[in-house]
Backbone bond lengths (Angstrom), bond angles and torsions (degrees), N, CA, C in turn:
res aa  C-N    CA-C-N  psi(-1)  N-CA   C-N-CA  omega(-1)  CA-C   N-CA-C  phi
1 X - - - 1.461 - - 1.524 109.83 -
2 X 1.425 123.96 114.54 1.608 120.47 -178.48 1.604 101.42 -83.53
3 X 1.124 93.30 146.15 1.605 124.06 163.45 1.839 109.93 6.61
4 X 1.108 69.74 -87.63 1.805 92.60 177.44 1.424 117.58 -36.90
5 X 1.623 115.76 -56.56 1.298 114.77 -179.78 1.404 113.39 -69.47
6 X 1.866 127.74 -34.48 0.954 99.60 168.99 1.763 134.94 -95.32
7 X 1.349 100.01 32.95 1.740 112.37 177.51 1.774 87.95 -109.46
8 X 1.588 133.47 -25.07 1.323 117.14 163.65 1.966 110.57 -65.66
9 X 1.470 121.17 -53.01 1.401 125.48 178.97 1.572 109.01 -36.48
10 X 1.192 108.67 -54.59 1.554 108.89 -154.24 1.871 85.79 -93.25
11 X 1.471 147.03 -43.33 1.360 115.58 163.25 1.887 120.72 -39.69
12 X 1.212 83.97 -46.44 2.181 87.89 173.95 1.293 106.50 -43.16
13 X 1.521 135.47 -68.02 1.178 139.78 -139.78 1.446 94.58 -96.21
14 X 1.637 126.21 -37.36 1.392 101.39 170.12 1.628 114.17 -70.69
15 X 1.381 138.57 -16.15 1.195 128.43 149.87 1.392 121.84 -58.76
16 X 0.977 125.52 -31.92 1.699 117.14 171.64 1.656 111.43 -66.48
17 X 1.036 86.34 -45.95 1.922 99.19 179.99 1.815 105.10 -65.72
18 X 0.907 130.25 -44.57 1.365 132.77 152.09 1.298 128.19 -44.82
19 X 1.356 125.91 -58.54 1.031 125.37 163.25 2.188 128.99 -60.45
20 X 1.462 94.16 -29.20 1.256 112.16 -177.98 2.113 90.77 -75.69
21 X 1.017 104.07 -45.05 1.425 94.29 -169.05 1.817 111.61 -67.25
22 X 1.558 109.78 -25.86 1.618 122.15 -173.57 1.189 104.29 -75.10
23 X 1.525 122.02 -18.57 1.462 116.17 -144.61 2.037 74.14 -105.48
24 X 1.088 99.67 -57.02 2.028 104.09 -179.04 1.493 110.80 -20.98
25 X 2.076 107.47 -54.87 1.113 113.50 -179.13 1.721 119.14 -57.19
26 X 1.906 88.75 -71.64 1.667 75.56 167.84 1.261 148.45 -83.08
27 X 1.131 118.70 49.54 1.611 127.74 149.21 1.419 110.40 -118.39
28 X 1.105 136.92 25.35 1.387 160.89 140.52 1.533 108.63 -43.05
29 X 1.551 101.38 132.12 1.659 75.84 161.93 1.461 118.55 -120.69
30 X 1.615 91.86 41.88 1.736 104.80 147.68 0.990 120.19 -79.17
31 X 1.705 120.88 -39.89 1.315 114.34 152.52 1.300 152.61 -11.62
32 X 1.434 85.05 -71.06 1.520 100.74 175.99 1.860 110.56 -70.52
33 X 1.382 111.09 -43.91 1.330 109.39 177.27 1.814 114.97 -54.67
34 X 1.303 104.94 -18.06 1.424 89.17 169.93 1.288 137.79 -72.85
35 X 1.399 108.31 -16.35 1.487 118.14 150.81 1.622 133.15 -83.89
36 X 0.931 75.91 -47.97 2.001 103.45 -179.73 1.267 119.95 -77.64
37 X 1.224 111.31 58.65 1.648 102.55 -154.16 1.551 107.37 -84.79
38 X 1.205 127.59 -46.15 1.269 127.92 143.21 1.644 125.23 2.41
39 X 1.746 104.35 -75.37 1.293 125.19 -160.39 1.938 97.06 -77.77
40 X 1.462 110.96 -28.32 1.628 108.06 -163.46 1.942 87.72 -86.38
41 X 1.478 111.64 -46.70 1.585 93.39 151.17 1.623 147.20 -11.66
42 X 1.070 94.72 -66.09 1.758 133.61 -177.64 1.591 89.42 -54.56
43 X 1.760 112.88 -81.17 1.049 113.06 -142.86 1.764 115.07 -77.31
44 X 1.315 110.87 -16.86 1.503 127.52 162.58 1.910 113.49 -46.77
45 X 1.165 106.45 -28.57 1.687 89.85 178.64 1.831 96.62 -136.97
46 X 1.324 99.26 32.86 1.842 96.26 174.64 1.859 89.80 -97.27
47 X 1.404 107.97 -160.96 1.244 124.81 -148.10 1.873 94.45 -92.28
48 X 1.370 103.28 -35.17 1.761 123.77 -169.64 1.466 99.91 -100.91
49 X 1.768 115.69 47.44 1.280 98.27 167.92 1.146 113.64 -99.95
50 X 1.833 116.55 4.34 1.449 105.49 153.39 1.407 126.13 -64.29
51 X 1.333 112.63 -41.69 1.287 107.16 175.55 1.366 133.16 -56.88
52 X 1.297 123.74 158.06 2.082 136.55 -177.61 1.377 96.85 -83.43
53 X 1.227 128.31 150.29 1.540 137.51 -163.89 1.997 77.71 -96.07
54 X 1.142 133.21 -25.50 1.555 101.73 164.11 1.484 133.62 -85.45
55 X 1.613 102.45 8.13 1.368 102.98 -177.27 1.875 97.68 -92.13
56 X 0.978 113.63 10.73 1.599 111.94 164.33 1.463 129.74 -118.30
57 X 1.465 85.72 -38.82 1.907 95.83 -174.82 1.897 96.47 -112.31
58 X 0.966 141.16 47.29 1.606 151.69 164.31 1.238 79.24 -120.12
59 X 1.971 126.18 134.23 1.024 135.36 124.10 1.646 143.30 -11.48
60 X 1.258 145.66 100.27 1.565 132.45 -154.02 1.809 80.42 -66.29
61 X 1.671 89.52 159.29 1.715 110.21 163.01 1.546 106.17 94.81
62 X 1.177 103.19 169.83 1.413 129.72 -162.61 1.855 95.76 -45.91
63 X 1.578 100.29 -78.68 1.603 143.36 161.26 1.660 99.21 -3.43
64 X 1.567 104.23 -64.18 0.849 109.72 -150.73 1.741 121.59 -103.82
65 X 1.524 104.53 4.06 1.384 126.78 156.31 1.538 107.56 -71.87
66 X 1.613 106.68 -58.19 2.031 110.12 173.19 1.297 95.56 -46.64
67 X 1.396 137.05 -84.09 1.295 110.95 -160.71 1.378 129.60 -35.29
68 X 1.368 122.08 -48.24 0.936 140.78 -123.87 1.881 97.34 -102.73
69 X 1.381 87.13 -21.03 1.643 110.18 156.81 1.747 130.92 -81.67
70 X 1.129 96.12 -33.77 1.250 112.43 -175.34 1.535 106.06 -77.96
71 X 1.109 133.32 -51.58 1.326 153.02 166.86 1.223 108.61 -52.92
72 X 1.290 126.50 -42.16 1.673 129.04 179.73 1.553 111.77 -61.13
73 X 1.159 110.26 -57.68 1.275 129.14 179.68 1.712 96.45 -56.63
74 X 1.464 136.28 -69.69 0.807 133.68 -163.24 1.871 112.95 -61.47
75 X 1.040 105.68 -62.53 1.757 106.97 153.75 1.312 106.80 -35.35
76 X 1.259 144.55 -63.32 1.293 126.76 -172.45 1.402 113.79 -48.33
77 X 1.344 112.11 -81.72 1.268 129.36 -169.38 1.276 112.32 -36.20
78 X 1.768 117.44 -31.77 1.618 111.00 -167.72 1.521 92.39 -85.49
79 X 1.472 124.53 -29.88 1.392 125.12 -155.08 1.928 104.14 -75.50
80 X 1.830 121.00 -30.10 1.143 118.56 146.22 1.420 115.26 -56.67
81 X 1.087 131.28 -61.77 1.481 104.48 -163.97 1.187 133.22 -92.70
82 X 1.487 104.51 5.77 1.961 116.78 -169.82 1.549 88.30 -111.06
83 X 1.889 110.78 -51.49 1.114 101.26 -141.58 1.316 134.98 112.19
84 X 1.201 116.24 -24.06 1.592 132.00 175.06 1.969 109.28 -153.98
85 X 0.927 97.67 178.77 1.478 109.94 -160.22 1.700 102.88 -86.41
86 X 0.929 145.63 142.70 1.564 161.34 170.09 1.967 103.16 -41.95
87 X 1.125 112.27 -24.27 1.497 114.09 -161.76 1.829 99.36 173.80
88 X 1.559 113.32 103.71 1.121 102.71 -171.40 1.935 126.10 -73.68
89 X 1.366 112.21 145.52 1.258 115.87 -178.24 1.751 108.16 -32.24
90 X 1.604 115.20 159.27 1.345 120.62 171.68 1.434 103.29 -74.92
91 X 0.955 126.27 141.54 1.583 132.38 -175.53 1.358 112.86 -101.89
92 X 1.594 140.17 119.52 1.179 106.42 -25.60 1.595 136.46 -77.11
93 X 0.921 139.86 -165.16 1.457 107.59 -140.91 1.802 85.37 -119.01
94 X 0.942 141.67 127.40 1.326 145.33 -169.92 1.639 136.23 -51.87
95 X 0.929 123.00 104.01 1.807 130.85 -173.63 0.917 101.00 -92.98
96 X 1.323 128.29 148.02 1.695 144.42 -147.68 1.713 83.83 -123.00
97 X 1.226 124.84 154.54 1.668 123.76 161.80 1.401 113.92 -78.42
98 X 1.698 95.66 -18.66 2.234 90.88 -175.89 1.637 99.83 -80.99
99 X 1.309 104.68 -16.56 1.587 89.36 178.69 1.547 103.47 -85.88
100 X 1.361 138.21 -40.01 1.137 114.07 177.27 1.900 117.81 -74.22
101 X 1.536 117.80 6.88 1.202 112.70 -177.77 2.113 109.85 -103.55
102 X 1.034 99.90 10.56 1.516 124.35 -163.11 1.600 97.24 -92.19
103 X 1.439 112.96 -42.27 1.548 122.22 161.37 1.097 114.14 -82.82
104 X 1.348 133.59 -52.55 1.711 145.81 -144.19 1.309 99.98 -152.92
105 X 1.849 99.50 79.18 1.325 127.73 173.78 1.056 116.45 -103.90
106 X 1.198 118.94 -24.28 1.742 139.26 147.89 1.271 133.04 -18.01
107 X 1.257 131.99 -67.42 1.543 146.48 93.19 1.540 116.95 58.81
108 X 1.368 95.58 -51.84 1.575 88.07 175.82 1.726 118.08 -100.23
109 X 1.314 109.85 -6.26 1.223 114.72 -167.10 1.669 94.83 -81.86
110 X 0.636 129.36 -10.40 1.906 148.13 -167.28 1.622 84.70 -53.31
111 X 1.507 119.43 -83.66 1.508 126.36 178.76 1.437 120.34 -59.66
112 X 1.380 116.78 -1.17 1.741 115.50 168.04 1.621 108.29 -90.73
113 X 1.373 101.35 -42.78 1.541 100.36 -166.24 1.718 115.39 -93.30
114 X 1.091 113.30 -17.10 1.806 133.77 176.70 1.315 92.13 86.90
115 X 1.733 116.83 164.89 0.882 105.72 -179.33 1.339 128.13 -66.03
116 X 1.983 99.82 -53.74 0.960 98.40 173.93 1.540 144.27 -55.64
117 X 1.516 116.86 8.18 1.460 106.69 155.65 1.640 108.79 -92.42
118 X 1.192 128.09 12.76 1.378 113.51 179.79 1.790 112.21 -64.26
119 X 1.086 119.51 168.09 1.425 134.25 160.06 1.528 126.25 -50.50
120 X 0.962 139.24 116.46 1.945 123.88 -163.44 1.858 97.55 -64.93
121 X 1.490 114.96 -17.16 1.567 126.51 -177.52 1.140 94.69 -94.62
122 X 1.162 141.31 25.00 1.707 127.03 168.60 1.315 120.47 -95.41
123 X 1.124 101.08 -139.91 1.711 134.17 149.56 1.838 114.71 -44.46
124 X 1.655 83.66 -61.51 1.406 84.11 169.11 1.676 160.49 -52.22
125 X 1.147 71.86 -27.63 1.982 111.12 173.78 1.338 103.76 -75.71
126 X 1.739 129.06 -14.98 1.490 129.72 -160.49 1.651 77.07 -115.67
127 X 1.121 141.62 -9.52 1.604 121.41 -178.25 1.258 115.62 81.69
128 X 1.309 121.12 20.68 1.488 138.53 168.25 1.475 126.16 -77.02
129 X 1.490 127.62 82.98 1.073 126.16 -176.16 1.603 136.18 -124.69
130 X 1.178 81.94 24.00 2.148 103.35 -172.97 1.973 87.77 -107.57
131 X 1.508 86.17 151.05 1.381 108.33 -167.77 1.688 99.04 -92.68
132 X 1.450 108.39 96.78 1.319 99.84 169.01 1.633 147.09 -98.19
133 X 1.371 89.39 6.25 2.193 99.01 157.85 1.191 99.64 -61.86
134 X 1.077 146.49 -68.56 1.599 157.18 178.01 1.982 103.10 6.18
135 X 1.956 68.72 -83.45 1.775 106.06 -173.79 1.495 110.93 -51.54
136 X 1.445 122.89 -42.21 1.447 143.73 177.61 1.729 123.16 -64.05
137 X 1.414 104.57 -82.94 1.350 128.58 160.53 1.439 112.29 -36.95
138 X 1.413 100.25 -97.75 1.666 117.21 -176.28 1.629 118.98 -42.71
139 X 0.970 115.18 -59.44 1.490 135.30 -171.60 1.513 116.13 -86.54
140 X 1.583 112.18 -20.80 1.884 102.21 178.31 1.374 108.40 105.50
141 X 1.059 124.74 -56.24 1.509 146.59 -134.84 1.223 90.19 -63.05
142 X 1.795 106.57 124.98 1.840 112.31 155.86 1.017 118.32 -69.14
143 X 1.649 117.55 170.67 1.549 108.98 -158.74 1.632 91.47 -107.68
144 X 1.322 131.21 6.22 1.196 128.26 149.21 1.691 124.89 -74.85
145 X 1.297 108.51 -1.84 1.570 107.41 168.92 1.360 110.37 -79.64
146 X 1.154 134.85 -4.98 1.501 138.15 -171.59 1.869 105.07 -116.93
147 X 1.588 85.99 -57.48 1.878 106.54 -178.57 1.429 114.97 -73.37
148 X 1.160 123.59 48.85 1.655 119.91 174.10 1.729 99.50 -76.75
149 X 1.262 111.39 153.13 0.974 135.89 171.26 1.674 127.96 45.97
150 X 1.193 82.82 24.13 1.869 101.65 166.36 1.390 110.65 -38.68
151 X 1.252 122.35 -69.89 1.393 127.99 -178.36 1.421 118.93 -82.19
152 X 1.627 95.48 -55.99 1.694 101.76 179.09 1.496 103.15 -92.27
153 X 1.296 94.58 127.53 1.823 88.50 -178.55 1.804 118.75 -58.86
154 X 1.094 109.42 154.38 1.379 115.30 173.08 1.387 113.91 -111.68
155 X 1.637 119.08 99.75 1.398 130.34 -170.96 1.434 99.09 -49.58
156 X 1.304 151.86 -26.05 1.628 140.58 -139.48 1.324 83.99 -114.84
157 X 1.351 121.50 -36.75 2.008 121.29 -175.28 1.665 124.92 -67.01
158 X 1.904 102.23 -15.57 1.029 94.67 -157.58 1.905 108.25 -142.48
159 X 1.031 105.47 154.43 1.851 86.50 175.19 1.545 120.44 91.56
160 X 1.160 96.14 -42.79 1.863 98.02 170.41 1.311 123.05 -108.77
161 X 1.592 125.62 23.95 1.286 123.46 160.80 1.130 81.61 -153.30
162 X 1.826 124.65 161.23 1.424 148.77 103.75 1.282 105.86 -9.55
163 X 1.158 140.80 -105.00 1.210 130.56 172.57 1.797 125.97 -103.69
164 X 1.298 113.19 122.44 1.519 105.49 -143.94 1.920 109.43 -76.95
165 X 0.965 103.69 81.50 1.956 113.15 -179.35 1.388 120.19 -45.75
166 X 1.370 114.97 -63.51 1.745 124.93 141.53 1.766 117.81 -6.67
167 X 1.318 107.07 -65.23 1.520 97.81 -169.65 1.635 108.42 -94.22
168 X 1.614 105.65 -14.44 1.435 101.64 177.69 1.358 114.74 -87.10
169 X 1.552 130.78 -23.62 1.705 122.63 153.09 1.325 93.19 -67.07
170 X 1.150 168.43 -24.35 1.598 134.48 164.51 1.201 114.12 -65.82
171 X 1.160 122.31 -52.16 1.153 114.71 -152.53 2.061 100.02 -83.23
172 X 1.534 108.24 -58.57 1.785 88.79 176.61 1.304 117.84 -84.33
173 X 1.377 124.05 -7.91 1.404 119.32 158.92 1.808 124.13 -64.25
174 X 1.297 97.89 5.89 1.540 87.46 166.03 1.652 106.53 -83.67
175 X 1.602 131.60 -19.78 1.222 131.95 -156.47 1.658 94.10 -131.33
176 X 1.236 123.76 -28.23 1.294 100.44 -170.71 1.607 102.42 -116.61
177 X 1.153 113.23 124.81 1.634 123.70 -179.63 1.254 120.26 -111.46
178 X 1.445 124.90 -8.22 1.364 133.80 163.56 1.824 99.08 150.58
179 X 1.242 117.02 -14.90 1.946 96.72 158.38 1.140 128.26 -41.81
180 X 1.047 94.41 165.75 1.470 111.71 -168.40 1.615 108.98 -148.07
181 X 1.471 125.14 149.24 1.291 135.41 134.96 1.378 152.28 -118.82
182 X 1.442 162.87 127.57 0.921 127.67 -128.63 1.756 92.12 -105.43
183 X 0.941 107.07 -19.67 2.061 128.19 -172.98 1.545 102.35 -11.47
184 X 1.361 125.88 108.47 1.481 118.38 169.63 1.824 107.59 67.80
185 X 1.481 121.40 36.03 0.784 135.47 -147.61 1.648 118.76 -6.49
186 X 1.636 116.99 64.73 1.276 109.76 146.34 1.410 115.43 -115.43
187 X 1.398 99.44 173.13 1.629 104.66 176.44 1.314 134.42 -100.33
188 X 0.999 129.80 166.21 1.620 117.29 162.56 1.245 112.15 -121.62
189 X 1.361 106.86 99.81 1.387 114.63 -153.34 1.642 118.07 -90.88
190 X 1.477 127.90 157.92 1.233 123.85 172.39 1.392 129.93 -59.96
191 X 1.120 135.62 125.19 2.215 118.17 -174.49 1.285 92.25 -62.03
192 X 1.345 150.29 -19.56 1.824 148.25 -179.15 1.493 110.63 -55.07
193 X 1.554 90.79 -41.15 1.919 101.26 167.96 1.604 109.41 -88.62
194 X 1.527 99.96 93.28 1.770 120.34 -174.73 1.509 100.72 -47.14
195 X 1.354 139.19 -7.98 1.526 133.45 -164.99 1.460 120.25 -121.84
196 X 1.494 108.09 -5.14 1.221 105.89 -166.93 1.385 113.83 -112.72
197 X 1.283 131.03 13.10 1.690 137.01 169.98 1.125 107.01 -90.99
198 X 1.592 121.57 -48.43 1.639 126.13 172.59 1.745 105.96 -50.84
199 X 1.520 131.54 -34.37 1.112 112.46 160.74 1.438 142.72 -38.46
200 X 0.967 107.97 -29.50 1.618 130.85 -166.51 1.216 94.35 -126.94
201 X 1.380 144.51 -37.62 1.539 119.76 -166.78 1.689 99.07 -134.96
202 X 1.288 117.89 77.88 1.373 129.26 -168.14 1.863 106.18 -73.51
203 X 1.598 108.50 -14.85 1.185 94.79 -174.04 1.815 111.87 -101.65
204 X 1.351 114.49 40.44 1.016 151.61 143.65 1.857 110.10 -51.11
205 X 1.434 106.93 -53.94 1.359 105.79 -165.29 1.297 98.94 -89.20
206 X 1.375 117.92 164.58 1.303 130.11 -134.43 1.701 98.56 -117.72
207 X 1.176 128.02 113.68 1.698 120.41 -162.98 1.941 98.55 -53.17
208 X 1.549 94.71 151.84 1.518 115.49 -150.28 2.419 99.94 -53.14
209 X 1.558 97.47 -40.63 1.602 94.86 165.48 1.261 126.60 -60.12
210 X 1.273 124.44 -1.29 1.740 127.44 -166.72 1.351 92.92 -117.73
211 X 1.190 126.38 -30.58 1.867 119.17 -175.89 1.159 105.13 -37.89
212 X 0.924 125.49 132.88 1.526 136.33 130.77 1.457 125.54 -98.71
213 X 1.101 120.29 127.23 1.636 120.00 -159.46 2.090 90.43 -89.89
């Protein structure tokens, strides 16, 4: 091997090793907290602080790991030397349902099995009782049209009601107008009946320090 080729080999491999080490960082979610300081806040004492801020907001699939790499690295690097990002993220920044069904695939079996045959250690034990193949499958619906601000709080969801009525006729009053079913005896209840969405979607109510009566 002459000279040359091996001062080209070992520039290669310290670029791989460089790049392998940039890419380690940014998919970190120190990374991301270096901008987001707020949101890396948030997600440190929410429920998904096991989870990596790319196991939600990275695209599922091959495709969508490269991006999701490519972009990391590039956000990093500009965010050391500019300070801010090249083109800022879409706000909020988009969750796929296969990534939240990759953990909590479970979820749909809720409306196959009824509740009441669930496990008291399941699903059930979390207060989960709306049929969600339905909502998923049948209907389309991401599971961020319901689940906003799980991790990152959602200022409009929380803090200004006891239980927030306002965002819950928007949000299930687009689908529920007063039907009903009796299936596995739950309902699909009207938002007119002030008591019956908090059944099924308890995280509606606002943790006991944020109430406001």
């Amino acid at each position: 091997m002459t000279a040359k080729l091996k001062i080209t080999a070992i520039a290669l491999a310290g670029l791989i090793l460089a790049y392998g080490a940039t890419l380690e960082v940014a998919e970190s979610n120190f990374a991301c907290g270096y901008c987001h300081t707020d949101q890396h806040g948030s997600w440190k004492v929410s429920s998904h602080k096991s989870a990596n801020c790319r196991d939600c907001h990275v695209e599922p699939g091959i495709a969508g790991a490269l991006k999701g790499q490519a972009q990391g690295v590039r956000d990093l690097l500009v965010a050391l030397t500019r300070g801010t990002h090249i083109s800022p993220h879409e706000d909020p920044l988009p969750i796929s349902t296969q990534n939240c069904r990759d953990c909590h695939g479970a979820i749909l079996f809720v409306n196959e099995l009824g509740y009441e045959d669930l496990p008291e250690n399941s699903l059930k034990g979390q207060g989960l009782v709306i049929g969600h193949r339905a909502h998923i499958e049948k209907y389309g619906m991401e599971c961020v049209e319901c689940h906003r601000g799980v991790v990152h709080r959602d200022p409009d969801a929380v803090g200004k009601y006891k239980t927030n009525w306002p965002m819950m006729k928007k949000d299930c009053g687009r689908c529920h107008d007063g039907t009903f079913s009796r299936r596995f005896q739950l309902t699909v209840s009207s938002v007119e009946d002030r008591k019956s969405c908090t059944v099924c979607h308890p995280y509606y109510v606002a943790p006991p320090d944020e109430q406001i009566e």
